[in-house]
C-alpha positions as CSV (number, residue, x, y, z in Angstrom):
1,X,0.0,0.0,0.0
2,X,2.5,2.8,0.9
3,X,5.2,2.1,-1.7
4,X,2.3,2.1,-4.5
5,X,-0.1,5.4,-3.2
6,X,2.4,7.8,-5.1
7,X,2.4,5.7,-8.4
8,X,-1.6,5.4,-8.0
9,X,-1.4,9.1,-7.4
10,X,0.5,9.9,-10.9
11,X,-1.3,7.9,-12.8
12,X,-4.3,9.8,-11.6
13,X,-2.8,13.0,-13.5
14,X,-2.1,11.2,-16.7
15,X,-5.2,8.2,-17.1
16,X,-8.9,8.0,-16.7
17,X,-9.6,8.4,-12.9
18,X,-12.5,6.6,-12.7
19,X,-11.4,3.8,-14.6
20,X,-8.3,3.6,-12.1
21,X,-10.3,3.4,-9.2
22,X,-12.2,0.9,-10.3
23,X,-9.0,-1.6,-11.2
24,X,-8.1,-0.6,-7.8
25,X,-10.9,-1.4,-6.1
26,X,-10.9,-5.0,-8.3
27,X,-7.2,-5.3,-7.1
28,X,-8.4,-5.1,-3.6
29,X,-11.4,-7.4,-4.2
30,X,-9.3,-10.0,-5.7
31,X,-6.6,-10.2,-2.8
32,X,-9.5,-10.4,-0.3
33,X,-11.0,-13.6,-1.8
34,X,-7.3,-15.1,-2.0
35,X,-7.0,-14.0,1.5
36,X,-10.1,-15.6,2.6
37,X,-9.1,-19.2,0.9
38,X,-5.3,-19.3,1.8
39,X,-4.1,-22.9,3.0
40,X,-0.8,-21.4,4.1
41,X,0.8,-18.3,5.5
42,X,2.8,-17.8,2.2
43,X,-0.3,-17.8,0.3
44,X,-2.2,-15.3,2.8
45,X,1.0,-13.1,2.8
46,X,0.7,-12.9,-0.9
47,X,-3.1,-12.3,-1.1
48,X,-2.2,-9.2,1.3
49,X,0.4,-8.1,-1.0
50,X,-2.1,-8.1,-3.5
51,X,-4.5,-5.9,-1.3
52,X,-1.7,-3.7,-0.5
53,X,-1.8,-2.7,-4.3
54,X,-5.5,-2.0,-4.2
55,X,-5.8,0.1,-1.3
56,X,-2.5,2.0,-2.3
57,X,-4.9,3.0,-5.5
58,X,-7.8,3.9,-2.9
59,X,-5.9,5.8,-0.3
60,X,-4.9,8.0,-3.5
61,X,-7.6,8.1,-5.9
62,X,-10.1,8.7,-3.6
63,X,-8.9,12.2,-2.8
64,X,-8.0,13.1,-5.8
65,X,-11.5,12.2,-7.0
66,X,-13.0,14.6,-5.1
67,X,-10.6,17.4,-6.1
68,X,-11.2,17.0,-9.7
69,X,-15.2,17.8,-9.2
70,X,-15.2,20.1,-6.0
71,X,-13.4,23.3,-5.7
72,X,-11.1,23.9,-2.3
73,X,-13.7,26.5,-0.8
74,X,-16.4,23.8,-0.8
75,X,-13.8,20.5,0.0
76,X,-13.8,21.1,3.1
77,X,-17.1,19.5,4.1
78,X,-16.6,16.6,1.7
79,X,-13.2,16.2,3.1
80,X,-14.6,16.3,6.3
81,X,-16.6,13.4,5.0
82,X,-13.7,11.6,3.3
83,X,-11.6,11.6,6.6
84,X,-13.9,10.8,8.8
85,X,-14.9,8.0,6.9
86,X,-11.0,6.7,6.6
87,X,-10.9,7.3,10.3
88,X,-13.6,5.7,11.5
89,X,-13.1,2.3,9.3
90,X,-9.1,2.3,10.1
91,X,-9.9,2.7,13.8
92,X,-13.0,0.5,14.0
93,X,-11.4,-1.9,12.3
94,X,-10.6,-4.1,15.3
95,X,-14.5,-3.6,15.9
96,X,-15.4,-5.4,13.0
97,X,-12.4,-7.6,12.8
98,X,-12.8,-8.9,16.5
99,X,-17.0,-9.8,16.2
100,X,-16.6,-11.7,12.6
101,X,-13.3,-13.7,14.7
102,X,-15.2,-14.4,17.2
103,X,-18.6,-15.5,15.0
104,X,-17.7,-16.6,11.4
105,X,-14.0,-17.2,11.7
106,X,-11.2,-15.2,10.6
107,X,-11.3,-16.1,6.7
108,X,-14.7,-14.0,6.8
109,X,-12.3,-10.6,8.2
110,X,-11.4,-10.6,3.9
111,X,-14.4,-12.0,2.4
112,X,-17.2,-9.4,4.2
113,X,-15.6,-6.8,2.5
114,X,-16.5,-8.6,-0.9
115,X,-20.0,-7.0,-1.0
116,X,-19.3,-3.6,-0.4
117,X,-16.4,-3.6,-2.8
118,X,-18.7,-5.0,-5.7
119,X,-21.6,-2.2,-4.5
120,X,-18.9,0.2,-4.8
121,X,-17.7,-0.7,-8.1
122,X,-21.0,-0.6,-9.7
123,X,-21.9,2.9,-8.3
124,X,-18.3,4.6,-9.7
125,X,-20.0,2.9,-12.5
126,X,-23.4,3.9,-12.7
127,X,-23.1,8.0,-10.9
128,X,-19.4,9.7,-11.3
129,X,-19.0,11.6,-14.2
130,X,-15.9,13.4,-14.0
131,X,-15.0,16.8,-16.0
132,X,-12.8,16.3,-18.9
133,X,-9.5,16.4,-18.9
134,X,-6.8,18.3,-21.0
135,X,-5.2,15.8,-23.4
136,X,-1.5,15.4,-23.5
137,X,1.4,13.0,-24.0
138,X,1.8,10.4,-21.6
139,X,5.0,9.3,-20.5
140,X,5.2,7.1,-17.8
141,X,8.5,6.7,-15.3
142,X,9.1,3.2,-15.1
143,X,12.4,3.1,-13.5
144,X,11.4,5.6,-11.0
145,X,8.3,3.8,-9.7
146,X,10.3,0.5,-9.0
147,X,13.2,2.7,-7.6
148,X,10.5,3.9,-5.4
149,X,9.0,0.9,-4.4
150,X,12.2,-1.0,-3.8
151,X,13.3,1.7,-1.4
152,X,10.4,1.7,0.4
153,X,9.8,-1.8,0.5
154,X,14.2,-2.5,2.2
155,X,13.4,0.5,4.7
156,X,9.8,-1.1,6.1
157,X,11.1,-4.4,5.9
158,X,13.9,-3.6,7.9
159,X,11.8,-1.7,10.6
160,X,9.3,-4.4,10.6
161,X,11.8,-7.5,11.8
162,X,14.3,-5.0,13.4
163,X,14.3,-6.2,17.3
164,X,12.5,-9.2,16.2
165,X,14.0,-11.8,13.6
166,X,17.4,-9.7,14.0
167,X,19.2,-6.9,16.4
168,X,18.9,-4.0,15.3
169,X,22.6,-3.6,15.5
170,X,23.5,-6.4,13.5
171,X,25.2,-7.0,9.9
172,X,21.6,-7.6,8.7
173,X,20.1,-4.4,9.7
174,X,23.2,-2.0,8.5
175,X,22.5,-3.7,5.0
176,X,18.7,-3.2,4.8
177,X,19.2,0.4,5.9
178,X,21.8,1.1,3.7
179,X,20.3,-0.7,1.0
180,X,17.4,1.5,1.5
181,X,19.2,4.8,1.6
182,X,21.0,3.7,-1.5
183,X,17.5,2.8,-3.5
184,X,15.9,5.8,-2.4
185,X,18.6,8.1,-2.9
186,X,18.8,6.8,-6.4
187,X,15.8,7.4,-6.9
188,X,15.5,11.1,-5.8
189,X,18.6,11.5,-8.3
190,X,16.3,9.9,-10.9
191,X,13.2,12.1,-10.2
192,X,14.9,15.5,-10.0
193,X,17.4,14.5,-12.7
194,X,16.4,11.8,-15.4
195,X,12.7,11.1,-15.3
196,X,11.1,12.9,-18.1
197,X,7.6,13.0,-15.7
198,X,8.4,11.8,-12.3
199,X,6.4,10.0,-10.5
200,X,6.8,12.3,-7.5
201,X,7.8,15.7,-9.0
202,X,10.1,17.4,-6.3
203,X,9.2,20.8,-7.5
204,X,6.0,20.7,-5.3
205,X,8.2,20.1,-2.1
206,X,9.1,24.4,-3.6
207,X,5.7,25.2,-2.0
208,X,5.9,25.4,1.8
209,X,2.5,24.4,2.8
210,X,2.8,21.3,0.8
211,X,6.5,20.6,2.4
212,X,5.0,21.2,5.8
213,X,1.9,19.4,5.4
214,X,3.9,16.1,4.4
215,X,6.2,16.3,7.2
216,X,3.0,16.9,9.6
217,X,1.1,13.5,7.8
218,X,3.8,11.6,9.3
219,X,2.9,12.0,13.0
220,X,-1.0,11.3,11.5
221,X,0.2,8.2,10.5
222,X,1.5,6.8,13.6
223,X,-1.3,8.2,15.6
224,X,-4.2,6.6,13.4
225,X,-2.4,3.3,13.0
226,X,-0.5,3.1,15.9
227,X,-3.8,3.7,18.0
228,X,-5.7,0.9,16.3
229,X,-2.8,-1.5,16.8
230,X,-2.0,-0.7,20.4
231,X,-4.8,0.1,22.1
232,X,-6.6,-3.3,20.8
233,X,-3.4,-4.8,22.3
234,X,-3.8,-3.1,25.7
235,X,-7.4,-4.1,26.5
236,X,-7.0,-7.5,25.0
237,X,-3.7,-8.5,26.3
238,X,-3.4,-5.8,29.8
239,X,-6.9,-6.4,30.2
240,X,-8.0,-9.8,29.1
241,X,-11.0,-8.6,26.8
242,X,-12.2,-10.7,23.9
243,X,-11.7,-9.6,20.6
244,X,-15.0,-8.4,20.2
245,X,-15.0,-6.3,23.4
246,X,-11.6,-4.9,22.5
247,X,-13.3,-3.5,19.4
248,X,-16.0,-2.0,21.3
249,X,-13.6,-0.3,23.4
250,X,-12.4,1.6,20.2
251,X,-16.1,3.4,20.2
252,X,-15.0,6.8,22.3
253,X,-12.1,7.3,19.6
254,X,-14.2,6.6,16.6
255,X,-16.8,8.8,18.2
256,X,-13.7,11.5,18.6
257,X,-13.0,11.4,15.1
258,X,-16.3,11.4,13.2
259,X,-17.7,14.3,14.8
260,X,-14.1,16.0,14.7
261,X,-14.3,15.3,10.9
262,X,-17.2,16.4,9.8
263,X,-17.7,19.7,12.0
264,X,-14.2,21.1,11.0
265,X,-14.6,20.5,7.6
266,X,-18.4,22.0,7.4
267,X,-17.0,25.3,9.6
268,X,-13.8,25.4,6.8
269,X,-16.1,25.5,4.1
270,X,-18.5,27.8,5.8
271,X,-15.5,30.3,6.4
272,X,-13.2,29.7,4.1
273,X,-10.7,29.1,7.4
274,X,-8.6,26.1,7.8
275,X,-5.2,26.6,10.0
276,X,-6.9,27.0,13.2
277,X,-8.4,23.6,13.0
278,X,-5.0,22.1,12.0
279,X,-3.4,23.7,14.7
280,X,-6.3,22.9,17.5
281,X,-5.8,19.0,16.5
282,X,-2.1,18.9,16.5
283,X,-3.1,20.4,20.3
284,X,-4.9,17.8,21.3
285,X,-2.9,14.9,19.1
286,X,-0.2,16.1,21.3
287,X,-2.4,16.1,24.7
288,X,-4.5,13.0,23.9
289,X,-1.2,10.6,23.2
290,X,0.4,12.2,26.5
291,X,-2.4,11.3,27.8
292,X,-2.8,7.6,27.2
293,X,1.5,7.2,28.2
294,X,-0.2,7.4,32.0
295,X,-2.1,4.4,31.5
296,X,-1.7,0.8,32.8
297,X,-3.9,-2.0,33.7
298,X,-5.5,-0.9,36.4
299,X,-6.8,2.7,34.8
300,X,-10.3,3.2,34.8
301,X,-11.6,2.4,31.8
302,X,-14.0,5.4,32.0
303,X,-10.8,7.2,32.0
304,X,-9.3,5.7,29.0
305,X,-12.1,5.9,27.1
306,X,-11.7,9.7,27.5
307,X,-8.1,9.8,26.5
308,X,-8.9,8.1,23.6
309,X,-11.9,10.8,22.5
310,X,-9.6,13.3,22.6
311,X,-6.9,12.2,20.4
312,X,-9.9,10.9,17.9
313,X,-11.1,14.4,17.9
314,X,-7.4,15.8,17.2
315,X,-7.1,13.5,14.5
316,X,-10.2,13.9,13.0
317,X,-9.8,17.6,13.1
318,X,-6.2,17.5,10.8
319,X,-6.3,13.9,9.0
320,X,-7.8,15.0,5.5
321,X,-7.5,18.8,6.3
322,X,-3.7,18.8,6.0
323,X,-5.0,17.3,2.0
324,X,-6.8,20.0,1.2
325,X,-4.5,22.4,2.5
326,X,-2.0,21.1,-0.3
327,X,-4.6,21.0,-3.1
328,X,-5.5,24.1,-2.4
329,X,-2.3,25.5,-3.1
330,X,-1.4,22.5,-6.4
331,X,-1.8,22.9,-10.0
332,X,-4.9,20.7,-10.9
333,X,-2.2,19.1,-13.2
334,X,-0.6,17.5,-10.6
335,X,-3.3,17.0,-7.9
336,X,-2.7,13.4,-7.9
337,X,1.0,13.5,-7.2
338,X,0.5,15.7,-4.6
339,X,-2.2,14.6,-2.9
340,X,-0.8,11.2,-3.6
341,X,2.4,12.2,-1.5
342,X,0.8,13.1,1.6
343,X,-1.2,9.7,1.9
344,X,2.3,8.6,0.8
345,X,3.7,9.8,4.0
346,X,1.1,9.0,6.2
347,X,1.2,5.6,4.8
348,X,5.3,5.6,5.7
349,X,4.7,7.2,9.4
350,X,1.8,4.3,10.0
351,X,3.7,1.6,8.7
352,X,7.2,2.3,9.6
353,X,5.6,3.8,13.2
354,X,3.4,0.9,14.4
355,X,6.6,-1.7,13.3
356,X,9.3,-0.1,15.1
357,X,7.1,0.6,18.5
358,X,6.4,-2.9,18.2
359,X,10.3,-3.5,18.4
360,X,9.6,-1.6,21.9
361,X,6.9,-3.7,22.9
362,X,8.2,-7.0,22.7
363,X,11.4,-5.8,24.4
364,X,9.8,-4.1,27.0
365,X,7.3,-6.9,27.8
366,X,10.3,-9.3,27.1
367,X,12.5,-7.6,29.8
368,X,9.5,-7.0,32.7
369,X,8.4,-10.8,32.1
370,X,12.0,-12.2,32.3
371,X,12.9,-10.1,35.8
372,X,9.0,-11.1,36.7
373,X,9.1,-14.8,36.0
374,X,13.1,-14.8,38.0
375,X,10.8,-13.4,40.8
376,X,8.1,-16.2,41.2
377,X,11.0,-18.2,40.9
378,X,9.5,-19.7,37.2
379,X,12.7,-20.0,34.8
380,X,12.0,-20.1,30.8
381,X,12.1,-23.5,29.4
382,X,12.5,-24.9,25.8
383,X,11.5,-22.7,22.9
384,X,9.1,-20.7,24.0
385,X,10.3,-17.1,25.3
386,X,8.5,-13.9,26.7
387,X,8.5,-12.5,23.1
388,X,5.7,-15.1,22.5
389,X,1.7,-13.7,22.6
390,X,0.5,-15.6,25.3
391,X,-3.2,-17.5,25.5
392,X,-3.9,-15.4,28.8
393,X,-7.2,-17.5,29.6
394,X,-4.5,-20.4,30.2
395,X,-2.0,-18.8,32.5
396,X,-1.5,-19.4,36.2
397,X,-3.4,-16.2,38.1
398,X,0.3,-14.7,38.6
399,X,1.2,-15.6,35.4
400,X,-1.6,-13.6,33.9
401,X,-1.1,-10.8,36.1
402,X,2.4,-9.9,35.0
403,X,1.8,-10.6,31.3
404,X,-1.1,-8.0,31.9
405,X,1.0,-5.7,34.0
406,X,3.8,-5.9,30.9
407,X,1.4,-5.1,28.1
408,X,-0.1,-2.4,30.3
409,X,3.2,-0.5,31.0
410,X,4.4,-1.2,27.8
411,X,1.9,0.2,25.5
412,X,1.5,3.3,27.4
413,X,5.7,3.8,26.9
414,X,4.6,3.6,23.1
415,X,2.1,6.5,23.1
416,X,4.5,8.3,25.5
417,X,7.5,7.8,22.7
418,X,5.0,9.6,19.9
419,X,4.5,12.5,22.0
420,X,7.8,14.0,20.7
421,X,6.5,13.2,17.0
422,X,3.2,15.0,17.5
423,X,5.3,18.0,18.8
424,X,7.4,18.0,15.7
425,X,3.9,18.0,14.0
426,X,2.4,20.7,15.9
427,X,5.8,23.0,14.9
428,X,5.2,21.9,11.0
429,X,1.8,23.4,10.9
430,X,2.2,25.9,12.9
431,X,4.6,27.7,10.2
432,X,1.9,26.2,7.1
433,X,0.8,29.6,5.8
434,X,-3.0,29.9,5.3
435,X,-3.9,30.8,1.9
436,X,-7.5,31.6,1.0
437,X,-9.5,28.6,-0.5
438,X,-10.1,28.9,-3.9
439,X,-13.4,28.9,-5.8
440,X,-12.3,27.1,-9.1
441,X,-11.1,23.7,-9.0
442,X,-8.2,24.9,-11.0
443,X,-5.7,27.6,-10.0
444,X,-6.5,31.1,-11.7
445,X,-3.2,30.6,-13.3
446,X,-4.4,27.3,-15.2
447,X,-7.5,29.2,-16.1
448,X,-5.7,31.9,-17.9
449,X,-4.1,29.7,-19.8
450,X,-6.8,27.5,-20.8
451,X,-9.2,30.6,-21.8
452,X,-6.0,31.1,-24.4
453,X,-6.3,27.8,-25.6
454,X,-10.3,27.3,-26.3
455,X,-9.2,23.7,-27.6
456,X,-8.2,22.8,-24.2
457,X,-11.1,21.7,-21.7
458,X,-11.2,23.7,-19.1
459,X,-12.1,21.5,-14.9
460,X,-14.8,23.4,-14.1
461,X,-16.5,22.6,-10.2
C-alpha cells in the first residue's frame, strides 16, 4: 500500500480516474478472496500483498477524486466526510475484525468486505461523471516507480523484523538500511534529474505548505495506526478482553473522530478558514497521546475511554484537512501526485511507526516478564520465550497478572515515545501559511491559460 499510493497518485494525473479506481478497487477485491481461501501463511501473505496494491490506488484516488469535481472553498465539508470515513473504518477496524473472529472465523475478516467492494464498483460505475481532462502525451516513469517501491519496500522491511527476527545492530540491519538509503537516494537522483515525468515531482516540495503538510502526515500516521494496533493490544492483552470487546472499546475514539471530521470541515467551508483547526488538532494529538502514556492496567476504563476521544477528535480535526490544504495551493495538473504524497507519508509514518514501537513492545514486555518470572521463581524452558503472545485465559493467576501488567506498561511507553513526534507536527503546521481557498477547481493561473487555448477543456466545479 505505501510504496504504490504515489504511483496510483500519478497515474491519476495522466489516465482516466475513474477507470483507475475501479482496477483498484478490483485489485483489492481479488486479494480479499485469495485472502479468505489461503491454505498457508505464504499464500495469505501474498493475497495481502495483492490488497496492499488495491488500497494504495484507494488511499490516493479517492482524494483526488473529489478534487477533480469540487473546488477547495467547498472540499472542506466533503473532506470532512472523506476523513472521517477513513478514520472511523481504520480505527473500528478491530471492531469489526474482532465480532466476525469471534462469530464466522477469521477467513470471513477478507471476504465481508466482498460485498461492499462489488456495491462500490457498480456505483463509480453507474453515478461519477468526471470533467474532462486536458489531453497530453503520456510518459510514464518506469524506472522511477520501482526505484521507489524497492526503497520503500528495504526500509519497512527492515523496521518491521528490526528487534524481532534480527538486532537492530547487527550486519543484517546495516545492509537493509543502507540498501534502502541507496534505492531511495537513487531514486530522488532519478526524479529531480532523469525522469522525463516523475512519478513524485520534487518541485512541489518548492511550495511550503505542501513541504509542511507532508512532514506533519507523518505523525498522523502513527497516531491513526499506531492507536488501532496498540490500544486493541492493551485491552486484549493488559486487560484480558475478547476480541469483540476490544473493538467496542475503540467506540470513544471513533466517536472523537467522526464528529471532529465532519464539523471542522463544514466550519472550513462555511468560512473559508482552515489553520486554526489544524493547529487545534495537533493540540490535542499532542495532549490526547500524552495522555494515554499514563495508562496501565488498572486505569479506569471510563478514563481511558476519554483519552482516547480526545486524540480521535485531534485526529479527525487535521487527518484530510492537512489534503486540502495542499490541493489548495497544487496545479490541478498535478493533484494526484500531490495529494498522492501526503497519503504517501502518512502511509510511511503508519507503517514504519506501528513496526518499530512494536520493536519496543516485545522488548519491553520481554525484559519485565523475564525479571517477573526470575521473581516467582519460574525459569524459561525450551522454545518458547517472553516475546511469545500468550493464550492469557491459560496462564496461572500470577502468570496472567504480569503478562497483563507488561502489556499495560508497555503500550503506554509507546504513546509516551510519539509525543515528541506529534510535537514536531504541531511546529510543521504551525509555520503552514494559510492561503484563502479557492473557488475554481483549478488555480486562476491554469485558467488563464486555458481561456488562451479554447481547444483545451477547461475542470470546471
Amino acid at each position: 500500500m505505501t510504496a504504490t499510493t504515489p504511483i496510483w497518485g500519478k497515474l491519476a494525473d495522466l489516465f482516466d480516474q475513474k477507470v483507475l479506481t475501479q482496477t483498484a478497487l478490483s485489485i483489492f477485491a481479488l486479494g480479499s478472496l485469495i485472502a479468505g481461501f489461503s491454505t498457508s501463511m505464504e499464500m495469505l501473505i501474498g493475497a495481502r500483498v495483492i490488497q496492499g496494491l488495491g488500497i494504495g490506488g484507494l488511499t490516493a484516488l479517492v482524494q483526488v477524486v473529489i478534487a477533480s469535481m469540487v473546488p477547495p472553498r467547498e472540499r472542506g465539508r466533503y473532506a470532512g466526510y472523506m476523513g472521517s470515513v477513513f478514520a472511523v473504518a481504520t480505527v473500528s477496524g478491530p471492531l469489526v475484525g474482532g465480532l466476525v473472529v469471534d462469530t464466522l472465523g477469521w477467513r470471513w475478516c477478507f471476504w465481508v468486505s466482498l460485498p461492499f467492494a462489488v456495491a462500490a464498483w457498480f456505483l463509480l460505475q453507474a453515478t461519477l461523471k468526471l470533467p474532462a481532462r486536458p489531453r497530453k502525451d503520456v510518459t510514464i516513469d518506469y524506472v522511477g516507480s520501482l526505484l521507489l517501491m524497492a526503497g520503500v519496500s528495504l526500509l519497512l522491511v527492515w523496521v518491521s523484523l528490526a528487534g524481532n527476527q534480527f538486532d537492530w545492530g547487527s550486519t543484517t540491519s546495516f545492509v537493509l538500511l543502507g540498501a534502502s538509503v541507496l534505492v531511495l537516494s537513487v531514486a530522488t537522483y532519478w526524479e529531480a534529474k532523469v525522469a522525463v515525468d516523475p512519478v513524485i515531482p520534487l518541485r512541489l516540495f518548492r511550495d511550503r505548505t505542501t513541504t509542511l503538510a507532508t512532514l506533519a502526515s507523518i505523525t498522523v500516521g502513527v497516531a491513526m495506526f499506531g492507536s488501532g494496533v496498540y490500544l486493541s493490544q492493551y485491552f486484549q492483552l493488559a486487560r484480558g478482553m475478547s476480541p469483540t470487546k476490544a473493538g467496542l472499546m475503540s467506540i470513544c475514539m471513533v466517536a472523537g473522530t467522526l464528529v471532529a471530521g465532519i464539523l471542522s470541515g463544514k466550519l472550513i467551508s462555511d468560512t473559508g478558514k482552515w489553520k486554526r483547526y489544524l493547529v487545534g488538532g495537533s493540540v490535542l494529538v499532542m495532549v490526547g497521546l500524552g495522555l494515554l502514556g499514563t495508562i496501565d492496567r488498572e486505569t479506569d476504563l471510563v478514563v481511558v475511554g476519554l483519552f482516547m476521544a480526545v486524540l480521535g477528535i485531534g485526529v479527525g480535526a487535521i487527518q484530510q484537512n492537512l489534503v486540502l490544504a495542499v490541493q489548495n495551493n497544487t496545479a490541478f495538473a498535478d493533484m494526484g501526485a500531490a495529494s498522492a504524497l501526503v497519503a504517501f507519508f502518512r502511509s510511511i509514518g503508519g507503517s514504519a511507526g506501528v513496526a518499530a514501537l512494536g520493536a519496543v513492545v516485545a522488548h519491553q514486555v520481554s525484559d519485565s516478564v523475564t525479571a517477573g518470572l526470575a521473581r516467582l521463581g519460574i525459569a524459561l524452558t525450551g522454545s518458547g520465550d517472553s516475546h511469545s503472545v500468550p493464550k492469557l485465559d491459560e496462564l496461572p493467576a500470577p502468570v496472567r497478572l504480569l503478562f497483563e501488567n507488561a502489556y499495560g506498561d508497555a503500550i503506554a511507553t509507546v504513546f509516551a515515545l510519539t509525543v515528541p513526534f506529534a510535537l514536531f507536527s504541531f511546529v510543521c503546521i504551525l509555520f503552514i501559511k494559510e492561503v484563502p481557498l479557492r473557488r475554481t477547481v483549478q488555480r486562476s493561473d491554469e485558467l488563464k491559460v486555458a481561456a488562451a487555448e479554447p481547444s483545451v477543456p477547461v475542470a470546471k466545479s
